[in-house]
C-alpha positions as CSV (number, residue, x, y, z in Angstrom):
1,X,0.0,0.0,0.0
2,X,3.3,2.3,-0.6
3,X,2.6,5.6,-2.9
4,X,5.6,7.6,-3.7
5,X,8.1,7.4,-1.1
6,X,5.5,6.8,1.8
7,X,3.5,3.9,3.4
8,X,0.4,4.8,4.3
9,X,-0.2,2.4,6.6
10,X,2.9,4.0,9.0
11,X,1.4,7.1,8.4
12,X,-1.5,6.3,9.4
13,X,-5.1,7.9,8.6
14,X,-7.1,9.7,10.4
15,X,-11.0,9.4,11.3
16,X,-13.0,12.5,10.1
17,X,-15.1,13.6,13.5
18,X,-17.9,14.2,10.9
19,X,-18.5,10.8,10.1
20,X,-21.4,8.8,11.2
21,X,-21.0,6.3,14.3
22,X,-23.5,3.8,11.8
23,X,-20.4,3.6,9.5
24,X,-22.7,5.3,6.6
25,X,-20.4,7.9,5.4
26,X,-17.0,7.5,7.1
27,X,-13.9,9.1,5.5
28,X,-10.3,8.9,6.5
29,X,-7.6,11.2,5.9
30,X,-3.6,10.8,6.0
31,X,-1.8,13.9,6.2
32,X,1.5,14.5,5.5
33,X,3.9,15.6,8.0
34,X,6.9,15.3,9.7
35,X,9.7,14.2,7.3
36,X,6.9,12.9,5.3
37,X,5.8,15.2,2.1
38,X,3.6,14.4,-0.7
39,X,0.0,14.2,-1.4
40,X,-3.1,14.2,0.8
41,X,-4.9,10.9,1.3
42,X,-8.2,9.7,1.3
43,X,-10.3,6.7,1.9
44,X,-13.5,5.3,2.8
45,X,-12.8,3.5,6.3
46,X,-15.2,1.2,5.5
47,X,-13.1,-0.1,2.6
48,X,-9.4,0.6,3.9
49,X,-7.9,-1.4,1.4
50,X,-9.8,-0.3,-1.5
51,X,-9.0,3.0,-3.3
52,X,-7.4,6.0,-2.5
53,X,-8.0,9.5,-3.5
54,X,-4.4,11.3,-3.2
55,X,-4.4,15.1,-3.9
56,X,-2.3,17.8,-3.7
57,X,-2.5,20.0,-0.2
58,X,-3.2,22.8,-1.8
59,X,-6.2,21.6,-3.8
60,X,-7.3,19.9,-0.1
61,X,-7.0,23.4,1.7
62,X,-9.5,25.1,-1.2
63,X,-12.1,22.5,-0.8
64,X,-11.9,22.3,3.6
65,X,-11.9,26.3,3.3
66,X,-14.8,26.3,0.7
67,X,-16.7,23.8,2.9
68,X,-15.9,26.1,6.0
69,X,-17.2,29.3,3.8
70,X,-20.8,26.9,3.0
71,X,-19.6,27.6,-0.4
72,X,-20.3,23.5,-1.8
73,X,-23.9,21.6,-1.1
74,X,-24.7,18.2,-1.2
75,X,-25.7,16.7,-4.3
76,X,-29.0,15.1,-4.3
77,X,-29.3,11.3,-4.4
């Protein structure tokens, strides 16, 4: 489960404090940090060894600061 120069699973991901306690909509992020650089990580914790979603922290600080501004909506189902 290696991207680039990292292993995610020693860096570890994090549980959002938004997710549901059912399991519904859980998300789980890995930041970088440390000596570790790269790209954002992001998975569905109910599938943590199915796909990832890596993007870049820049991209990841627009979208957290546009959800924070109420500036996205949920798409209907």
């Amino acid at each position: 489960m290696a991207t680039g120069d990292r292993d995610l699973a020693v860096v570890g991901f994090k549980k959002s404090s938004y997710s549901s306690t059912q399991g519904a909509t859980c998300v789980e992020i890995a930041l970088p940090g440390g000596m570790v650089t790269g790209p954002i990580s992001i998975r569905d914790s109910k599938r943590p060894t199915g796909p990832t979603l890596h993007i870049h922290p820049a991209a990841y600080t627009a979208f957290t600061q546009a959800l924070a501004r109420g500036e996205l909506t949920r798409a209907a189902a």
